[in-house]
C-alpha positions, 0 to 999 in steps of 0.5 A: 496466469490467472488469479486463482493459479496465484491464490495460496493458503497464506494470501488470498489473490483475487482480480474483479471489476480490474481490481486486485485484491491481496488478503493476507490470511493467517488469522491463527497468527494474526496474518504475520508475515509468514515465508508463504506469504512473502512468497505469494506476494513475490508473485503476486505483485510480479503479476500485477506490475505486467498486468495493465488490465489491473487499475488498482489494488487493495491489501486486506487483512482475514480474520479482524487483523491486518498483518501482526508483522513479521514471523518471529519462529521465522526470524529465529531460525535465521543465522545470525551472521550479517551476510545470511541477514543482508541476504535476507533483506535483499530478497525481501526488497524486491518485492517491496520495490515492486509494491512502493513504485507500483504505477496504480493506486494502492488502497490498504484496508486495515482492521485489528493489528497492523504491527511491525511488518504490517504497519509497513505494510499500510505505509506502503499503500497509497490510502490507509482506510481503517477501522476504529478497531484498528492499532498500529505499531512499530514494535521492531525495536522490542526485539532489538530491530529497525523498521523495515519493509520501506517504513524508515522512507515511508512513515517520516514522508506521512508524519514527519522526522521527529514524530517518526523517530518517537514511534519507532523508538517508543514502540508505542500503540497507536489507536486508529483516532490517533492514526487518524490525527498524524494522517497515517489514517485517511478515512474510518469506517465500521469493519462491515464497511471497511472493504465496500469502501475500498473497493469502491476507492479502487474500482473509481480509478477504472476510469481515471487515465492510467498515465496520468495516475502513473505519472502523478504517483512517480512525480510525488515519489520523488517530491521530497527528495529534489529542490524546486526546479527538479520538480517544475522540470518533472511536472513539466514533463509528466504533463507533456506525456499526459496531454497526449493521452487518448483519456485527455482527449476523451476527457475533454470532449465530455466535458465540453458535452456536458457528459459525465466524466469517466473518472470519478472519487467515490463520495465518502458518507461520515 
């Protein structure tokens, strides 16, 4: 299966350079988080979670917005009874599942909206790069709803209980500064520079051990959930299997020659 038989009018799939790129593109309805789309990623990561050739990922957005969240026409024409919602949100979670244990870096490039759906969508990612344009909100409880798509796990793990409690149940704006203040934001830049960036983020990781980065991800996953001595046991191990790798080995006699190293983060110029 190629990138182009994945490609759909509602997201843009593309793989260049071993990077992924998802583009959400509904500009009409500011990328919400249409059937269409849901479906596309569904394959989209499917594809990507077998595909080891892929090193990295990047979520965009077409048309200035990220992703305004989810459809309400959508939501609306779903019965209103627990079961056909719990169904719902079963099928929505296994692609979630798939995007939040993904074994490469995840680079979300925001610009315009990022609301509801869409915000969670960011959360999901490993870097948040964003424009000063960009807004973020969880506006979930304007229609009598709770935050989903992973962000009742994801957002307190980046800004803290309390201050996540305060966005989700203010349902507030925030603007890309602020965003970048409470670490939801790790980098802004002008829109004309937001996917070079990115891009540049994603494609240094060609070079970086693809079991190291697996192994750091899936260790950092579970950092807040276990005491002490669950995560010296799981360091101890992730670092066994990592020491193995050929990448180590190639690693290590570069520097030892003085050659420069395959891995390298891509400098980030104010």
């Amino acid at each position: 299966m190629t990138a182009n038989t994945l490609a759909s009018t509602a997201l843009q799939f593309e793989v260049s350079d071993q990077v992924a790129t998802l583009t959400f593109n509904s500009p009409a309805k500011r990328n919400a988080l249409e059937m269409a789309m849901r479906d596309g990623l569904v394959v989209a990561l499917r594809h990507i979670q077998q595909n080891k050739d892929i090193r990295a990922v990047v979520l965009t957005g077409a048309g200035g917005h990220f992703c305004a969240g989810g459809d309400l026409k959508n939501m609306a024409e779903v019965q209103h009874e627990n079961g056909a919602w719990l169904s719902r949100m079963q099928i929505l979670h296994e692609w979630v599942q798939i995007l939040l244990t993904l074994d490469r870096p995840v680079i979300a490039a925001v610009d315009g909206a990022a609301a509801g759906a869409g915000f969670s969508l960011a959360l999901a990612a490993d870097f948040v790069l964003a424009t000063p344009r960009a807004w973020f909100n969880m506006s979930f409880l304007k229609v009598g709803l709770v935050p989903d798509v992973g962000a009742l796990y994801t957002l307190p793990r980046v800004v803290g209980v309390q201050r996540a409690k305060e966005i989700m149940l203010s349902a507030r704006d925030i603007d890309a500064q602020e965003a970048l203040r409470l670490g939801i934001v790790m980098e802004l830049h002008a829109p004309e520079q937001l996917l070079t960036r990115a891009h540049a983020m994603a494609r240094s990781f060609v070079g970086a051990s693809p079991t190291a980065v697996s192994l750091i991800k899936r260790s950092l996953g579970s950092a807040l959930g276990g005491g002490l001595q669950d995560m010296l046991t799981a360091e101890a191990q992730a670092q066994a299997l990592a020491a193995g790798t050929a990448e180590h080995r190639e690693a290590v006699n570069r520097f030892l020659s003085k050659q420069p190293l395959a891995f390298a983060w891509p400098a980030h110029k104010d």
